[in-house]
C-alpha positions in Angstrom: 112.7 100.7 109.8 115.5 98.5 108.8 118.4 99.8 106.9 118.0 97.3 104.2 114.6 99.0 103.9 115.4 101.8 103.8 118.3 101.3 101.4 115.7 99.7 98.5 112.9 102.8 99.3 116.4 105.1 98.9 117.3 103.3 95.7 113.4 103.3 94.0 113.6 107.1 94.9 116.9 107.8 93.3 115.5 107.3 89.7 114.2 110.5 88.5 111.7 108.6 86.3 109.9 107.0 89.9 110.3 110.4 91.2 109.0 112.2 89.0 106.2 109.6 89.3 106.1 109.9 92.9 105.6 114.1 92.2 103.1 114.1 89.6 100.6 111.9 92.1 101.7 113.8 95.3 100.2 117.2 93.2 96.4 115.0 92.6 95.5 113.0 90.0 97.1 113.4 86.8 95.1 113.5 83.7 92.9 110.2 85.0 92.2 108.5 81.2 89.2 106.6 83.3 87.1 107.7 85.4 87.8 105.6 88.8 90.4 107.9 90.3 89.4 110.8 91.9 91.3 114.0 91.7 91.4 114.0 95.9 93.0 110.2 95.9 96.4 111.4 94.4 96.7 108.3 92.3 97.4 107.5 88.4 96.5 104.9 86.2 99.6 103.2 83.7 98.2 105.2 81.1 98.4 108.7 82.4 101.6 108.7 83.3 102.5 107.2 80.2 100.7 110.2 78.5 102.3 112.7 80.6 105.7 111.2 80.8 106.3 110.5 76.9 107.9 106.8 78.4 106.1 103.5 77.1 104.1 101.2 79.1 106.0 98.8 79.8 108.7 101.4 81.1 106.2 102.8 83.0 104.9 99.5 84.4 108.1 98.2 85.5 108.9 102.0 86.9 105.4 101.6 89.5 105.8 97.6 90.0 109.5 98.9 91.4 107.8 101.6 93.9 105.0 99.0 94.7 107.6 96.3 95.6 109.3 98.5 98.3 105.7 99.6 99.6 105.7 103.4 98.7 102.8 103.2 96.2 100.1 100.5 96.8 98.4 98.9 93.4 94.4 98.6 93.2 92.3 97.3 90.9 89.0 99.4 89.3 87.5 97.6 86.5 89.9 97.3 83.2 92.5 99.9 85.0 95.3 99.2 87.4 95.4 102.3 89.5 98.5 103.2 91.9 98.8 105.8 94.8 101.4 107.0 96.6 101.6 105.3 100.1 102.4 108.6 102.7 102.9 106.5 105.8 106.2 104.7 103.6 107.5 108.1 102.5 107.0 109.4 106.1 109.0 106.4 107.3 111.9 107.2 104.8 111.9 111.0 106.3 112.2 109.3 110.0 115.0 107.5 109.2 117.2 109.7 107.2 116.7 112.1 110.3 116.8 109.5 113.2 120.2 107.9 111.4 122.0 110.7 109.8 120.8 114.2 111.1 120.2 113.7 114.5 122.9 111.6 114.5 125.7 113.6 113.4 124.0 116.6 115.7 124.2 114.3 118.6 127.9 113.2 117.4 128.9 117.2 117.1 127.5 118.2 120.4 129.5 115.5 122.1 132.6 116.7 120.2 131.8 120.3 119.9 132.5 120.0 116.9 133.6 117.7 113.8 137.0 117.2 114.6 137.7 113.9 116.5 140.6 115.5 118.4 139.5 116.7 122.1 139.4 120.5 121.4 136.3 119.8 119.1 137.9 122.1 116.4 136.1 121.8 112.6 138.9 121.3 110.7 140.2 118.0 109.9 142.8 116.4 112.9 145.5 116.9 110.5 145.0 120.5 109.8 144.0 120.9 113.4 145.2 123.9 115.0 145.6 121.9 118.2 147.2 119.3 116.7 150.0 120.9 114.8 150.9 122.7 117.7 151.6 119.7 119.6 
């Protein structure tokens, strides 16, 4: 996954309204107002998460049409209703890359080191509290 990717899935996640979005569908369907969602398929329509949410529809609208756009919900059509469900192969993608680039990362970087200190002796302070280095 590219950063830049990554970055936009990162920044759709960050707002606790999408999130909260993102939740209520990973739990099953919320309240389903039609009855074209099954409660296995983890989706929503606009209209329940407007009623479980409190926030209008066009809030709510713009809120799915921003986790559509980055690809970690997918939009489908059934009849009148707009449905949405999460997408698990994009979320999976984001928990990849936040351990390929940061954790395994910084544990390859610290093994190397032994430690987090840049200085040879691999101490964890910073280099300029660094045992090693004062005494020097």
């Amino acid at each position: 996954m590219k950063n830049v990717d990554l970055l936009d899935r990162l920044h759709a996640l960050a707002d606790k309204s999408r999130f909260h979005m993102l939740q209520l569908m990973a739990k099953g369907a919320i309240a389903t107002c039609c009855d074209r969602i099954e409660a296995y398929e983890n989706g929503c329509c606009v209209a329940d998460v407007v009623a479980v949410t409190g926030l209008s529809q066009p809030t709510v609208s713009h809120h799915l049409k921003v986790l559509e756009k980055v690809g970690l919900v997918r939009r489908e059509s059934r009849g009148p209703w707009t449905c949405y469900f999460p997408n698990p192969e994009a979320l999976q993608e984001v928990v990849h890359a936040l351990t390929t680039e940061l954790i395994t990362a910084v544990d390859s970087h610290q093994n190397e080191k032994g430690g987090c200190c840049p200085c040879s002796h691999g101490s964890p302070m910073s280099p300029s509290t660094c045992e090693t280095s004062m005494n020097r």
